[in-house]
mmCIF file as Biopython writes it, N, C-alpha, C and O atoms, coordinates in Angstrom:
data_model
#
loop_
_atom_site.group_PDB
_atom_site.id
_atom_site.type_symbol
_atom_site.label_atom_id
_atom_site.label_alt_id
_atom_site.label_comp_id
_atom_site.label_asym_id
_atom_site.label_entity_id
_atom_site.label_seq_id
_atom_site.pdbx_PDB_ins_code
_atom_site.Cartn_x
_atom_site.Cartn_y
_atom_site.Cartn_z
_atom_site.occupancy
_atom_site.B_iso_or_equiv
_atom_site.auth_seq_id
_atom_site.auth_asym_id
_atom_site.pdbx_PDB_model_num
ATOM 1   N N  . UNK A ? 1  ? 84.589  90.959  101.390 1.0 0.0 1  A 1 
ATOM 2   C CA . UNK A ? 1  ? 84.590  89.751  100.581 1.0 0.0 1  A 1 
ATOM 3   C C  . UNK A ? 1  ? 84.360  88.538  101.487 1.0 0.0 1  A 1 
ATOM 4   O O  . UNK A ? 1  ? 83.415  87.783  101.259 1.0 0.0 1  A 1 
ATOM 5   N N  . UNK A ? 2  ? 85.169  88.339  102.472 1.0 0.0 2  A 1 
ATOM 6   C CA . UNK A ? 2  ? 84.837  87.111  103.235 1.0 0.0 2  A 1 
ATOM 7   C C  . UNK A ? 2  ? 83.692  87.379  104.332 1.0 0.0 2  A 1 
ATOM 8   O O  . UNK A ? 2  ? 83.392  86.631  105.263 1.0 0.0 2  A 1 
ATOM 9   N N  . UNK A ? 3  ? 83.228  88.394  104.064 1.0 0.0 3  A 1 
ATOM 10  C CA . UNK A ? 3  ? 81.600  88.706  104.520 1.0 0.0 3  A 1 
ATOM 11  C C  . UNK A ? 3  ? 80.303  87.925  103.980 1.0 0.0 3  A 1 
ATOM 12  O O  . UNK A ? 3  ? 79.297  87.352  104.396 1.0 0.0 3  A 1 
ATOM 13  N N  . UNK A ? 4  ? 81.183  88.376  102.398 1.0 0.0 4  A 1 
ATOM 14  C CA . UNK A ? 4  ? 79.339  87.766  101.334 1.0 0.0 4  A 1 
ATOM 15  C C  . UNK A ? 4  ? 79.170  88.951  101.350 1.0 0.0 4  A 1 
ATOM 16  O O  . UNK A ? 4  ? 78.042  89.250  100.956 1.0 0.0 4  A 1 
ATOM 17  N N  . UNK A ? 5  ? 79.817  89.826  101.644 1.0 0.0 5  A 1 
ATOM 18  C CA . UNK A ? 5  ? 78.853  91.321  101.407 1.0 0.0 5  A 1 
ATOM 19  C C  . UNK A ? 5  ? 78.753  92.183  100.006 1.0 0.0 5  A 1 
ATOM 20  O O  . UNK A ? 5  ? 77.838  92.913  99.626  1.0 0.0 5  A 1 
ATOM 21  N N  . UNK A ? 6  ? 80.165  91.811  99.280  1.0 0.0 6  A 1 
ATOM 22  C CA . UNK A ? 6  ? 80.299  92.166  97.843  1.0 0.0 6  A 1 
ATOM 23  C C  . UNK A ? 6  ? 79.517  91.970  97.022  1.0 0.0 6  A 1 
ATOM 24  O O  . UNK A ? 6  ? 79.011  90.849  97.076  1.0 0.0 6  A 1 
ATOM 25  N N  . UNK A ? 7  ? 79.050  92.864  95.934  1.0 0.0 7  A 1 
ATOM 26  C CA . UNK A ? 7  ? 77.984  92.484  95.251  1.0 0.0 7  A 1 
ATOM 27  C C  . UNK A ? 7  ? 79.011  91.986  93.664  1.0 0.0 7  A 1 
ATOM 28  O O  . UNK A ? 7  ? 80.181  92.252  93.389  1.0 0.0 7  A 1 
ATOM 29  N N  . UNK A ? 8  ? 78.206  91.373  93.064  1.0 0.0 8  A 1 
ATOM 30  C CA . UNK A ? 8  ? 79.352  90.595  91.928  1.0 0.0 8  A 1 
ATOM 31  C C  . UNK A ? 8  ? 79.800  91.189  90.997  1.0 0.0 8  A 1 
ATOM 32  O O  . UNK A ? 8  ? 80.492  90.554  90.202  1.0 0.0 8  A 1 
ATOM 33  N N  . UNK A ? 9  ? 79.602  92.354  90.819  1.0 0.0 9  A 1 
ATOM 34  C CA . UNK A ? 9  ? 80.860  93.925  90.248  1.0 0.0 9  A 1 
ATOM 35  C C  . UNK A ? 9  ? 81.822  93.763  90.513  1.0 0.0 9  A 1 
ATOM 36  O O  . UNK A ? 9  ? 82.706  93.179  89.886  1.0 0.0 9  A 1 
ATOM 37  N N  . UNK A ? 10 ? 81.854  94.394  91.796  1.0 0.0 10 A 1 
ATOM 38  C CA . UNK A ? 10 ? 83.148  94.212  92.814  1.0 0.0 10 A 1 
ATOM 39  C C  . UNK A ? 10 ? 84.093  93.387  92.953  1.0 0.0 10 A 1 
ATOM 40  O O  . UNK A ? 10 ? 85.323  93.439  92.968  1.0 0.0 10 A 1 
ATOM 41  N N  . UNK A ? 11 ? 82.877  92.195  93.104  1.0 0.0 11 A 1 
ATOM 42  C CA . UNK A ? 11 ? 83.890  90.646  93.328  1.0 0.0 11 A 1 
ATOM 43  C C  . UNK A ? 11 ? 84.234  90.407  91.392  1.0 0.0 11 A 1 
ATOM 44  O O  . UNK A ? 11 ? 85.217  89.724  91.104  1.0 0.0 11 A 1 
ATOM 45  N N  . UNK A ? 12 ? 83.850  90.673  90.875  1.0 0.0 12 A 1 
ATOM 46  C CA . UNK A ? 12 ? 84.904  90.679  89.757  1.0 0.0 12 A 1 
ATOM 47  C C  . UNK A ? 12 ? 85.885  91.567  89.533  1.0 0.0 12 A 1 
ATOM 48  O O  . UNK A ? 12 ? 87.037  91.148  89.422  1.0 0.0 12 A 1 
ATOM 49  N N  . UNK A ? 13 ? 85.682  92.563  89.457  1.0 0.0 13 A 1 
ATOM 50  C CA . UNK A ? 13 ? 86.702  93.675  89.904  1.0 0.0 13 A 1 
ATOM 51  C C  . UNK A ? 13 ? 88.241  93.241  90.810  1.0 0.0 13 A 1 
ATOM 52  O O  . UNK A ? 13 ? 89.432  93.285  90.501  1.0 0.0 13 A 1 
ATOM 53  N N  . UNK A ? 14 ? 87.582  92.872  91.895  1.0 0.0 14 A 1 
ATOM 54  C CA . UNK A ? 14 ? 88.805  92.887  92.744  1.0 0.0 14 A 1 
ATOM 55  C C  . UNK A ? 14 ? 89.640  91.201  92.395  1.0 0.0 14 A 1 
ATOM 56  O O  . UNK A ? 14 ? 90.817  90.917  92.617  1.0 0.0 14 A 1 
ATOM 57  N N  . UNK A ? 15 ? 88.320  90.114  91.666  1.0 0.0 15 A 1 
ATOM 58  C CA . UNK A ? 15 ? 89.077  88.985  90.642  1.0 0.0 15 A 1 
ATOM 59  C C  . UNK A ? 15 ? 90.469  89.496  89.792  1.0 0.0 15 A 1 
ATOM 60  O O  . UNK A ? 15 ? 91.530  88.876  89.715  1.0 0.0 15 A 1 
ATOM 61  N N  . UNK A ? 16 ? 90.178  90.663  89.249  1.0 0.0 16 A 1 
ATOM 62  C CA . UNK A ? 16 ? 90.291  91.172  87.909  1.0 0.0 16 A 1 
ATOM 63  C C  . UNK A ? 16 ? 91.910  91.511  88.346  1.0 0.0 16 A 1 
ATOM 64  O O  . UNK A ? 16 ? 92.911  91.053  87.796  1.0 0.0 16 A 1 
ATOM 65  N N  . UNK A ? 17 ? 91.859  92.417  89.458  1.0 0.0 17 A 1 
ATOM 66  C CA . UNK A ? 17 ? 92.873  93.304  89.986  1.0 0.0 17 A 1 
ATOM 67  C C  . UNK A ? 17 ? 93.935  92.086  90.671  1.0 0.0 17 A 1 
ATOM 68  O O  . UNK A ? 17 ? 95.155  92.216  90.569  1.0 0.0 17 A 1 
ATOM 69  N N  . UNK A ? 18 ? 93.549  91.353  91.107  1.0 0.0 18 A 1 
ATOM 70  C CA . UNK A ? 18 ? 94.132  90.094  91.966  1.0 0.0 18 A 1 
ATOM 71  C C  . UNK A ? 18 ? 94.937  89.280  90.806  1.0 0.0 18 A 1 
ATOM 72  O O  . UNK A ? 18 ? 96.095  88.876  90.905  1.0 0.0 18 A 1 
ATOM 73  N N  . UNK A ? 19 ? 94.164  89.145  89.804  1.0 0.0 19 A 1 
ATOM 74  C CA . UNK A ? 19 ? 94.922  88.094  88.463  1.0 0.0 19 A 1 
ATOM 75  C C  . UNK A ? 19 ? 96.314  89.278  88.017  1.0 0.0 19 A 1 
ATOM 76  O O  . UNK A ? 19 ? 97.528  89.095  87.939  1.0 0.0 19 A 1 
ATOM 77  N N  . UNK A ? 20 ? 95.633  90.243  87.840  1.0 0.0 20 A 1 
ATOM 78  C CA . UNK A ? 20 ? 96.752  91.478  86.887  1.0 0.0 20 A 1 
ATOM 79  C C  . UNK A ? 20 ? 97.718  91.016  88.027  1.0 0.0 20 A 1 
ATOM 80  O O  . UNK A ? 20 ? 98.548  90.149  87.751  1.0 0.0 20 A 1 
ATOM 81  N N  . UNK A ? 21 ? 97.664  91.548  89.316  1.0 0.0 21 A 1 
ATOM 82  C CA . UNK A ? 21 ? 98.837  92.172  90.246  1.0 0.0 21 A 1 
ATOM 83  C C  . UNK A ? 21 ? 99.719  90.585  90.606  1.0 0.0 21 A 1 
ATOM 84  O O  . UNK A ? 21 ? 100.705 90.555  91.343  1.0 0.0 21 A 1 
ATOM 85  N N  . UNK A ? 22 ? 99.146  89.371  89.942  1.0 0.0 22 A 1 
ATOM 86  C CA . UNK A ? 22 ? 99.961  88.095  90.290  1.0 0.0 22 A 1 
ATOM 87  C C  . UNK A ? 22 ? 100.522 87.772  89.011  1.0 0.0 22 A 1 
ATOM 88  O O  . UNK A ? 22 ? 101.323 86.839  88.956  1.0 0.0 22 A 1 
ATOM 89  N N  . UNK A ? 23 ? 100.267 88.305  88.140  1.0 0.0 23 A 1 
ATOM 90  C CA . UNK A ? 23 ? 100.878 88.095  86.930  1.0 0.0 23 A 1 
ATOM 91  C C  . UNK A ? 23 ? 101.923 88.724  86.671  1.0 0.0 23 A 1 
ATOM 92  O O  . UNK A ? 23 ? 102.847 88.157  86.088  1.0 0.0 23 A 1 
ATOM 93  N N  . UNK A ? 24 ? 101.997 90.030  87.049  1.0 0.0 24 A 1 
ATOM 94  C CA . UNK A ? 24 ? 102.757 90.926  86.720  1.0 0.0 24 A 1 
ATOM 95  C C  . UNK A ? 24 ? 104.082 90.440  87.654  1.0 0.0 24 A 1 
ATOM 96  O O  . UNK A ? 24 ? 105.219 90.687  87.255  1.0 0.0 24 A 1 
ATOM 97  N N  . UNK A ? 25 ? 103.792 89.572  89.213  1.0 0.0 25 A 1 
ATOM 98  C CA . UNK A ? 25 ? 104.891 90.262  90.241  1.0 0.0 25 A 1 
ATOM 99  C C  . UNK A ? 25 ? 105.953 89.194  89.633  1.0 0.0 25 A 1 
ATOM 100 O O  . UNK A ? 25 ? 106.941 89.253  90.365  1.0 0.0 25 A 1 
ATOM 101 N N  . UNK A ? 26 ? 106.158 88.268  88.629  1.0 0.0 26 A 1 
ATOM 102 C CA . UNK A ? 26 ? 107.592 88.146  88.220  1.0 0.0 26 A 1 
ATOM 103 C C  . UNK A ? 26 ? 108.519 89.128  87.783  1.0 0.0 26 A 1 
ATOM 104 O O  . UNK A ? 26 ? 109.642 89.529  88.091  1.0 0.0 26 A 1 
ATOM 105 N N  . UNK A ? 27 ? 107.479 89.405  86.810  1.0 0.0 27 A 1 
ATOM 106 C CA . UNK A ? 27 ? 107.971 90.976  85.818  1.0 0.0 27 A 1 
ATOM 107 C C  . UNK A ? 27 ? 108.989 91.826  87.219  1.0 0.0 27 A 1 
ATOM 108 O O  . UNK A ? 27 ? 110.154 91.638  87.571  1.0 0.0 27 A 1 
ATOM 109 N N  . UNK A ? 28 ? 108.038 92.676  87.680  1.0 0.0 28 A 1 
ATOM 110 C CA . UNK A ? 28 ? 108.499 93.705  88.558  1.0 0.0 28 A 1 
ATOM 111 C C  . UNK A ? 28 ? 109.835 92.921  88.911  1.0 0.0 28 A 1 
ATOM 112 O O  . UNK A ? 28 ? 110.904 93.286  88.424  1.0 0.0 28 A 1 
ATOM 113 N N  . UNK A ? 29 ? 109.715 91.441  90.083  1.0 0.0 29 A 1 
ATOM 114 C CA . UNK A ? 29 ? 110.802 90.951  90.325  1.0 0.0 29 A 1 
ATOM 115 C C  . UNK A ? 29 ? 112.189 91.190  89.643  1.0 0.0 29 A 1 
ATOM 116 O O  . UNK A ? 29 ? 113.096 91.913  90.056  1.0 0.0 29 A 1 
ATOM 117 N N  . UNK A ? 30 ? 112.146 90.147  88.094  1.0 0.0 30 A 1 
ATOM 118 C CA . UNK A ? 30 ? 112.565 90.660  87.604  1.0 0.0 30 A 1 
ATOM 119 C C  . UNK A ? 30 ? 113.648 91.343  86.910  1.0 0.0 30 A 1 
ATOM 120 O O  . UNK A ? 30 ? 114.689 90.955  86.379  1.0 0.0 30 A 1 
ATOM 121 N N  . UNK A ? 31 ? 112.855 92.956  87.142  1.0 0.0 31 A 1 
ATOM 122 C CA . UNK A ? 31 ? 113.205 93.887  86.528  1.0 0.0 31 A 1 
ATOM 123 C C  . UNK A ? 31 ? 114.500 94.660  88.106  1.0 0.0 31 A 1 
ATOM 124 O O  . UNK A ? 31 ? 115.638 95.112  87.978  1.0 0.0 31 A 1 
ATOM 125 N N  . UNK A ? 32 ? 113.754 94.521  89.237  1.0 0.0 32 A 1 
ATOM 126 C CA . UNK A ? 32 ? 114.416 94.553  90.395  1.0 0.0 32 A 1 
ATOM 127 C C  . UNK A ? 32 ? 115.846 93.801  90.683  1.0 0.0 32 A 1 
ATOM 128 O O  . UNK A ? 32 ? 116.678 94.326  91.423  1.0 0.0 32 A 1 
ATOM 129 N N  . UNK A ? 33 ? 116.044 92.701  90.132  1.0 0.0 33 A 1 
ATOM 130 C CA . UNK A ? 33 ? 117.030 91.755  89.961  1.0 0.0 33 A 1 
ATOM 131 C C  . UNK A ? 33 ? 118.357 92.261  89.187  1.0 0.0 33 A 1 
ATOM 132 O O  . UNK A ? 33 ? 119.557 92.396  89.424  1.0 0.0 33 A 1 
ATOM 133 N N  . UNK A ? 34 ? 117.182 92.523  87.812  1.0 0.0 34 A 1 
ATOM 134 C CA . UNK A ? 34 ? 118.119 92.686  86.482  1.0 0.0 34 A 1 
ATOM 135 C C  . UNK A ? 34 ? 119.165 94.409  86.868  1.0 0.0 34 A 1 
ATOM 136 O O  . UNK A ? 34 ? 119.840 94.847  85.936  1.0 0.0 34 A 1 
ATOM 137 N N  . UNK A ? 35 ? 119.167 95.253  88.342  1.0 0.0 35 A 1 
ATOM 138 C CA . UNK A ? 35 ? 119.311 95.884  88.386  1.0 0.0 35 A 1 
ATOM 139 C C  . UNK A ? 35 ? 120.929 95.765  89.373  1.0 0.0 35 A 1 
ATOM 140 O O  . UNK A ? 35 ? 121.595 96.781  89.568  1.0 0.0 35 A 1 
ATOM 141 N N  . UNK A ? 36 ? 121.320 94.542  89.847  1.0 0.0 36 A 1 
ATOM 142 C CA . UNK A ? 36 ? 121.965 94.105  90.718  1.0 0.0 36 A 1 
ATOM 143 C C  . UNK A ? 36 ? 123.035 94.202  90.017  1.0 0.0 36 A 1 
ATOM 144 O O  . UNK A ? 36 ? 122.907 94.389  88.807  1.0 0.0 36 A 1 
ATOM 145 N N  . UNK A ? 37 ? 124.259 94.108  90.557  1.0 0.0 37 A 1 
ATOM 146 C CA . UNK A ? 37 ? 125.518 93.907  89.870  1.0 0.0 37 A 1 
ATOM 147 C C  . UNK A ? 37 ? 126.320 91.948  90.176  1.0 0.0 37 A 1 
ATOM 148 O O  . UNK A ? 37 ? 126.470 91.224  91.160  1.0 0.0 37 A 1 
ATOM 149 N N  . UNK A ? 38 ? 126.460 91.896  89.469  1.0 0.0 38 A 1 
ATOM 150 C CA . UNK A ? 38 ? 126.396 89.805  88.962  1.0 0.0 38 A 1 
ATOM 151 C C  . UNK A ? 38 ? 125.644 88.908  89.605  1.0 0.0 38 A 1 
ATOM 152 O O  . UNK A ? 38 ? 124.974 89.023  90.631  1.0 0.0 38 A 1 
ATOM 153 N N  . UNK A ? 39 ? 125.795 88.157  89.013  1.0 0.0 39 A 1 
ATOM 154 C CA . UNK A ? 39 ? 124.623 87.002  89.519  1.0 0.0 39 A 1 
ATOM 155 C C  . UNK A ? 39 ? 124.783 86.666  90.494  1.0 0.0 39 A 1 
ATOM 156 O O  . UNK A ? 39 ? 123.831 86.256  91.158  1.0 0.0 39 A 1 
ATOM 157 N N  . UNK A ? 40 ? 126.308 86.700  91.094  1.0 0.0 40 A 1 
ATOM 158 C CA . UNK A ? 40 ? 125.933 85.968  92.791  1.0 0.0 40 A 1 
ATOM 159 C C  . UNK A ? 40 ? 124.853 86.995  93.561  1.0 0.0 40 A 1 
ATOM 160 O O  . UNK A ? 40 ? 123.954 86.459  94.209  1.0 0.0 40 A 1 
ATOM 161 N N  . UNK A ? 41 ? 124.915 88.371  93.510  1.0 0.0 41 A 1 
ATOM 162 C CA . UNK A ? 41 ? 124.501 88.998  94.506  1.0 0.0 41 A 1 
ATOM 163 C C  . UNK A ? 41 ? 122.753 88.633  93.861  1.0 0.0 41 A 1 
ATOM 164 O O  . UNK A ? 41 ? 122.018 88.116  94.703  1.0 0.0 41 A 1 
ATOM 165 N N  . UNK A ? 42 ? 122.167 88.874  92.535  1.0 0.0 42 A 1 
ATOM 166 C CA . UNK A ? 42 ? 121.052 88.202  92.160  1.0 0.0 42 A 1 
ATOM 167 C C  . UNK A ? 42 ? 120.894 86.793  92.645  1.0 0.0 42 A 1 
ATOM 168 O O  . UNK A ? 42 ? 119.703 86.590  92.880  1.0 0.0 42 A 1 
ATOM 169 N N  . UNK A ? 43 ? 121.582 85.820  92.867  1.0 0.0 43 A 1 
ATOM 170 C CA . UNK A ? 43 ? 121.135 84.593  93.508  1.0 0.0 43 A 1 
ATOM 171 C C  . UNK A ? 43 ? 120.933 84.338  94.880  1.0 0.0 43 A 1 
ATOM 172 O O  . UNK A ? 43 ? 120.246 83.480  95.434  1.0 0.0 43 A 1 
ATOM 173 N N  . UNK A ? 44 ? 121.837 85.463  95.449  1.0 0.0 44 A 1 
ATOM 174 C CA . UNK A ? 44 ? 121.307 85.733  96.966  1.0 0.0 44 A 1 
ATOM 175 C C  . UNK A ? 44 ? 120.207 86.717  96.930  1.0 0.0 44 A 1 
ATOM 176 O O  . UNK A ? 44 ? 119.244 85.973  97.116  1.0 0.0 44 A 1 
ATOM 177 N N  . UNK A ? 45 ? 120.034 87.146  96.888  1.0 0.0 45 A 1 
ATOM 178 C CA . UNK A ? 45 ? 118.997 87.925  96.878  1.0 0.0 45 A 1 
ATOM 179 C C  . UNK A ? 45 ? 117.263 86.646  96.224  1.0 0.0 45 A 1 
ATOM 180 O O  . UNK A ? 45 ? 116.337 86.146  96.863  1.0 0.0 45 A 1 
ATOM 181 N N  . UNK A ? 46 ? 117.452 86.633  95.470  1.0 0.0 46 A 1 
ATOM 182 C CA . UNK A ? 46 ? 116.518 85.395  95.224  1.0 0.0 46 A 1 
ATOM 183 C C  . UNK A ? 46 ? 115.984 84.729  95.808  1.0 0.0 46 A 1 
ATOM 184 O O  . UNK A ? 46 ? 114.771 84.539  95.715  1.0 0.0 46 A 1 
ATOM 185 N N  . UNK A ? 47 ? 117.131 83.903  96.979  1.0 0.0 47 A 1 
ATOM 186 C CA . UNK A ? 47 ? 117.452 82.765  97.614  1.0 0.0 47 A 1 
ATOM 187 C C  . UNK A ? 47 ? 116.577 83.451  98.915  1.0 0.0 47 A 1 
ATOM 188 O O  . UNK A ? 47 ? 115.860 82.678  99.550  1.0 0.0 47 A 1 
ATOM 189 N N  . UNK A ? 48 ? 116.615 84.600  99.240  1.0 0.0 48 A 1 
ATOM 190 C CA . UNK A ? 48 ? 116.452 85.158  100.474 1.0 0.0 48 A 1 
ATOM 191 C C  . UNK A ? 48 ? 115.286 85.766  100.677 1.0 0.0 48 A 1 
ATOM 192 O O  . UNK A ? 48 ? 114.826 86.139  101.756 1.0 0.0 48 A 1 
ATOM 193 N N  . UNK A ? 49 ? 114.650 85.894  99.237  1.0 0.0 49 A 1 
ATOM 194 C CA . UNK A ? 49 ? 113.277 86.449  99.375  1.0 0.0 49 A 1 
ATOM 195 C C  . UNK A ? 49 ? 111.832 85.999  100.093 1.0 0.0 49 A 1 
ATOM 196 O O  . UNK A ? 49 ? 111.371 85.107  99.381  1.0 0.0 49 A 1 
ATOM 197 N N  . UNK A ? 50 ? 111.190 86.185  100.900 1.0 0.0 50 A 1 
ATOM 198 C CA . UNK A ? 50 ? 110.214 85.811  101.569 1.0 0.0 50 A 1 
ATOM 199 C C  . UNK A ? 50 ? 108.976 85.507  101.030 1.0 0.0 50 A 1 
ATOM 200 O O  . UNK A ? 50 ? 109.233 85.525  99.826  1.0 0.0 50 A 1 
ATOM 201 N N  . UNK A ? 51 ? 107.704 85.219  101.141 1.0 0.0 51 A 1 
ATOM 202 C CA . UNK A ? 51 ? 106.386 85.006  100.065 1.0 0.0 51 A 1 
ATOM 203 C C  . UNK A ? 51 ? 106.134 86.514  99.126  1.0 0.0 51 A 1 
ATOM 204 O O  . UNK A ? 51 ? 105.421 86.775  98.157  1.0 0.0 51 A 1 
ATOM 205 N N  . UNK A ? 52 ? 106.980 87.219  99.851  1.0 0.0 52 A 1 
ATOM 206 C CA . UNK A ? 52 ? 106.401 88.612  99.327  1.0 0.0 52 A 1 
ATOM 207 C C  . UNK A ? 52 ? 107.474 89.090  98.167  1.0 0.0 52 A 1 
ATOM 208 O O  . UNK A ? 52 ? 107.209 89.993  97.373  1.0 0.0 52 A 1 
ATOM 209 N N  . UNK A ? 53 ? 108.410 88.545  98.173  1.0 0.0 53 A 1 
ATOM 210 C CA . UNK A ? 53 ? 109.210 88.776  97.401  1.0 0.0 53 A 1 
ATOM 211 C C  . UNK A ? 53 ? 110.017 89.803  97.719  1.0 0.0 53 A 1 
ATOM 212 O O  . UNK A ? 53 ? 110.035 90.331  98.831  1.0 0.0 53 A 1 
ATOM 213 N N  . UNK A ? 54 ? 111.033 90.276  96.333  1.0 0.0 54 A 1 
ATOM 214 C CA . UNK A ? 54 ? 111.466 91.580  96.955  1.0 0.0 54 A 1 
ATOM 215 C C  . UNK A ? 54 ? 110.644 92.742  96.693  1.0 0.0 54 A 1 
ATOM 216 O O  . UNK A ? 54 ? 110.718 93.770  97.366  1.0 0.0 54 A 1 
ATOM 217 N N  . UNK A ? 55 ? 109.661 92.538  95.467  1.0 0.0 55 A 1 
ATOM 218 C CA . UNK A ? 55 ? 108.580 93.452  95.803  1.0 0.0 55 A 1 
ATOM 219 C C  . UNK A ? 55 ? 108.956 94.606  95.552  1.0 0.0 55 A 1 
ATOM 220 O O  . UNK A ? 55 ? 108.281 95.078  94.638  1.0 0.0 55 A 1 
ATOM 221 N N  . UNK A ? 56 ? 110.206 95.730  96.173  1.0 0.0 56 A 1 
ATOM 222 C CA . UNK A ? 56 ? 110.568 97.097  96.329  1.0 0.0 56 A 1 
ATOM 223 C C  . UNK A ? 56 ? 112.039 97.047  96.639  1.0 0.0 56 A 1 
ATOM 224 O O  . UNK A ? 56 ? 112.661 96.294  97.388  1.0 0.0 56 A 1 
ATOM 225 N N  . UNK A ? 57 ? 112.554 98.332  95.649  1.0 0.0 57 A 1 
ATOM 226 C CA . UNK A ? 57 ? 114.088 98.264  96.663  1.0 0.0 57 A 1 
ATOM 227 C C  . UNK A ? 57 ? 114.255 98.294  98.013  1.0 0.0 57 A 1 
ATOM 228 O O  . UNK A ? 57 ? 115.183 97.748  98.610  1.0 0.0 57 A 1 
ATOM 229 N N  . UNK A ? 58 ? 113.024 99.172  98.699  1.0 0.0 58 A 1 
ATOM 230 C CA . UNK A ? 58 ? 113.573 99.358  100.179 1.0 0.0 58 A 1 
ATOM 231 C C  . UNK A ? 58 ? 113.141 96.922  100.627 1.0 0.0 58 A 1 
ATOM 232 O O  . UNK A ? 58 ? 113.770 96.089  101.279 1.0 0.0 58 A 1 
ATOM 233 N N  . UNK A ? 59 ? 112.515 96.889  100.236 1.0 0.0 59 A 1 
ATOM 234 C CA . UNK A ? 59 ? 112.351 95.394  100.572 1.0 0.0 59 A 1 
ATOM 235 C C  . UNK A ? 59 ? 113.729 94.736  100.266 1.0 0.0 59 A 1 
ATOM 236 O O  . UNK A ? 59 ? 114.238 94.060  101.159 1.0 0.0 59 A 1 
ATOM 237 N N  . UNK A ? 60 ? 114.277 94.857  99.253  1.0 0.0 60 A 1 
ATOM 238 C CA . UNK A ? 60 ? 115.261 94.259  98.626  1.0 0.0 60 A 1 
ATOM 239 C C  . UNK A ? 60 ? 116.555 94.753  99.621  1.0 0.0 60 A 1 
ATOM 240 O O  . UNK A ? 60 ? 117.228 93.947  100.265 1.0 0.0 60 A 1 
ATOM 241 N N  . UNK A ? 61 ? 116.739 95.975  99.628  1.0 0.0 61 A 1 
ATOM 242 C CA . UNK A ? 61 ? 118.246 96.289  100.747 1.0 0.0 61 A 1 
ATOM 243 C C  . UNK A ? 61 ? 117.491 95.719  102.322 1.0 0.0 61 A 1 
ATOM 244 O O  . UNK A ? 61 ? 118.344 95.666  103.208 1.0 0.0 61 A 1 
ATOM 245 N N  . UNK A ? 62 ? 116.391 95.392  102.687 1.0 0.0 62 A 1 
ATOM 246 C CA . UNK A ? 62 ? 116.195 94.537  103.850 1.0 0.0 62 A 1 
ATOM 247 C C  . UNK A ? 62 ? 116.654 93.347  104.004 1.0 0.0 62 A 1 
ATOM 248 O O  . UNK A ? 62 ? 116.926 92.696  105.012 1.0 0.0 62 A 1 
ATOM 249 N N  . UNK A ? 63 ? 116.708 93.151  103.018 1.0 0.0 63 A 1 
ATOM 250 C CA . UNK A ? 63 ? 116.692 91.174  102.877 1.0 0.0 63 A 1 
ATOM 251 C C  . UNK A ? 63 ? 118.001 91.615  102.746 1.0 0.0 63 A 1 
ATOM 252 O O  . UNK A ? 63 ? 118.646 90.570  102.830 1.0 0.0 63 A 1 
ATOM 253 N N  . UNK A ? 64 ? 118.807 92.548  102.588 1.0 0.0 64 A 1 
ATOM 254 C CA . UNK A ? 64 ? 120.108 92.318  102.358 1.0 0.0 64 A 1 
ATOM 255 C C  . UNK A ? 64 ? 120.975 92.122  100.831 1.0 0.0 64 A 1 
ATOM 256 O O  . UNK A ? 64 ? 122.071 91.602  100.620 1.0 0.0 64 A 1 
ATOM 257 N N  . UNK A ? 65 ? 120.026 92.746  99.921  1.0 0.0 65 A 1 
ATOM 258 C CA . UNK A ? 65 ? 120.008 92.195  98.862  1.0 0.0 65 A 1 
ATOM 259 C C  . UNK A ? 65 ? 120.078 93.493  97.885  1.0 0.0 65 A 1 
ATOM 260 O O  . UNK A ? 65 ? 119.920 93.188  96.703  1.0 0.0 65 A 1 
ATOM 261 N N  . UNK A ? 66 ? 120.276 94.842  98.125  1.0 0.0 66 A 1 
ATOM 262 C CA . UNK A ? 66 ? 120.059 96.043  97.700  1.0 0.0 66 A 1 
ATOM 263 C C  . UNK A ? 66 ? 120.940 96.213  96.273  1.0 0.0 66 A 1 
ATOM 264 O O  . UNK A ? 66 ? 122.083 95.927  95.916  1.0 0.0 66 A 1 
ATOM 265 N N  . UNK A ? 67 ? 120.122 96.646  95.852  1.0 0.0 67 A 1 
ATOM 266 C CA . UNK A ? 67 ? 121.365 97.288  94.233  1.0 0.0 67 A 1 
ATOM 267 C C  . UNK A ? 67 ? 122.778 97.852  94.688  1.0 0.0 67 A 1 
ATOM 268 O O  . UNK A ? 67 ? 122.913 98.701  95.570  1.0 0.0 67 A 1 
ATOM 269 N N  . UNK A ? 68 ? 123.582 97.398  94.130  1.0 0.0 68 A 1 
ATOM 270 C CA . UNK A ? 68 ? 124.484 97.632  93.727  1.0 0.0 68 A 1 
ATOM 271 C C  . UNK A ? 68 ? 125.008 99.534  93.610  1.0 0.0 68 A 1 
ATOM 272 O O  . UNK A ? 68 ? 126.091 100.001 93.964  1.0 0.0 68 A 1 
ATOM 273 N N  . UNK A ? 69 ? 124.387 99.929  93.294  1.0 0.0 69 A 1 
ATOM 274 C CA . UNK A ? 69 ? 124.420 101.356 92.654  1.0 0.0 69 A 1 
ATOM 275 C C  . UNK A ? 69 ? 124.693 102.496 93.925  1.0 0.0 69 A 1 
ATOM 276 O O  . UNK A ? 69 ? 123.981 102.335 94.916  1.0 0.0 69 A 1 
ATOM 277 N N  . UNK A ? 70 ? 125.374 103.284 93.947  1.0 0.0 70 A 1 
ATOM 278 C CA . UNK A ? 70 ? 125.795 104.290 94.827  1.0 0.0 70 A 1 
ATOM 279 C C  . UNK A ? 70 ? 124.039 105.082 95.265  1.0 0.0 70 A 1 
ATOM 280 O O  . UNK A ? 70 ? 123.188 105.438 94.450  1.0 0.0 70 A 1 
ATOM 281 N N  . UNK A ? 71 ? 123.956 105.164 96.910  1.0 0.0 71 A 1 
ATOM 282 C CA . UNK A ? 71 ? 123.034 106.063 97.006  1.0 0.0 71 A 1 
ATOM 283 C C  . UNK A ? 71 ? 123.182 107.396 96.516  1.0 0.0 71 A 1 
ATOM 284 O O  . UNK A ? 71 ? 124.276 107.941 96.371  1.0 0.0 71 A 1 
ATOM 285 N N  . UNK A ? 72 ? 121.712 108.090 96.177  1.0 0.0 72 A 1 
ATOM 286 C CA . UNK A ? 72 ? 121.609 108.970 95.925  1.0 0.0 72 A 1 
ATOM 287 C C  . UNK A ? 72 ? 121.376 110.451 97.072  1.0 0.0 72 A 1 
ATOM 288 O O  . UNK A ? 72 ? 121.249 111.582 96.603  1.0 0.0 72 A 1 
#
């Protein structure tokens, strides 16, 4: 892409895929959140998230911020 080499399929395509996957990453967020046990540990966790968000549980117990829930 930052070639010019894409032909304009593609570069819509990967438009296409780029809009979905930024729309969605509140959702996922979230749904990742809504999994925490009370809001303080959801507001830290929030508070602590990087551009990437928490993105994943293993992201989320990095930041320090992991569910609540007994490992499996």
């Amino acid at each position: 892409m930052h070639r010019g080499e894409l032909k304009s399929d593609e570069l819509r395509r990967w438009i296409a895929n780029r809009f979905h996957h930024q729309r969605h990453i509140p959702v996922k967020d979230a749904l990742i959140l809504a999994e925490f046990d009370g809001p303080a540990l959801r507001r830290a966790c929030a508070g602590s998230r990087t551009t990437a968000g928490c993105g994943t549980a293993r992201a989320a117990s990095s930041a320090g911020c992991g569910p609540a829930r007994p490992p499996a």
